[in-house]
N, C-alpha and C positions, 0 to 999 in steps of 0.2 A: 877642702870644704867640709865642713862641721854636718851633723848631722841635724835637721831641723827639730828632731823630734826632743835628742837629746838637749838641743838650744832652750827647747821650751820647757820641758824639764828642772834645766839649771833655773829658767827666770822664775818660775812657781818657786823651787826651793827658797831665793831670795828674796821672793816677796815674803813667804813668810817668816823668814828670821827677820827682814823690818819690821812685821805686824805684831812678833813678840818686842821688837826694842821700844814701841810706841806706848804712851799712856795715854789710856783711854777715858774720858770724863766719868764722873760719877753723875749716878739719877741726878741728884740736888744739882750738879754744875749744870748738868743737861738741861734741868728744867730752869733754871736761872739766866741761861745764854736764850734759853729759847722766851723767855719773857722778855730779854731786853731787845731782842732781834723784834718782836711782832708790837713792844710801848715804842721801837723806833719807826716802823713802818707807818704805824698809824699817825705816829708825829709829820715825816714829810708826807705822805698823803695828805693833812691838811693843810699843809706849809702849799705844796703845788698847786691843791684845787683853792687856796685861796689865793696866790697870785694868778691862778690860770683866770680869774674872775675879777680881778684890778685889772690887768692888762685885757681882757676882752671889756671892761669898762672904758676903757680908755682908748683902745681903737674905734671903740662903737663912737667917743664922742669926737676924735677927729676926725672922723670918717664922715660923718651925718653933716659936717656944715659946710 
């Protein structure tokens, strides 16, 4: 049986030799993913509250007769 401490030891080491082999965005990418991520959100937010508003139309009208 391994020793735990030395266990966790080794997985820090290798996490960080992965965080060197990883590239990391640049500001501009950063600020470009994060503008298309929040002009998408606002796009289905009006896609759902406008069918949530056809379909509560259309219950209200076969439901009332």
């Amino acid at each position: 049986m391994t020793n735990p401490f030395l266990r966790a030891r080794t997985f820090v080491v290798e996490v960080m030799a992965e965080w060197k082999k990883s590239s990391w965005p640049t500001w501009k990418e950063l600020g470009d993913s994060t503008i298309v991520v929040i002009v998408t959100v606002l796009i289905l937010g009006v896609f759902v509250a406008l069918a949530d508003m056809v379909f509560l139309r259309i219950i209200a009208f076969l439901t009332k007769a």
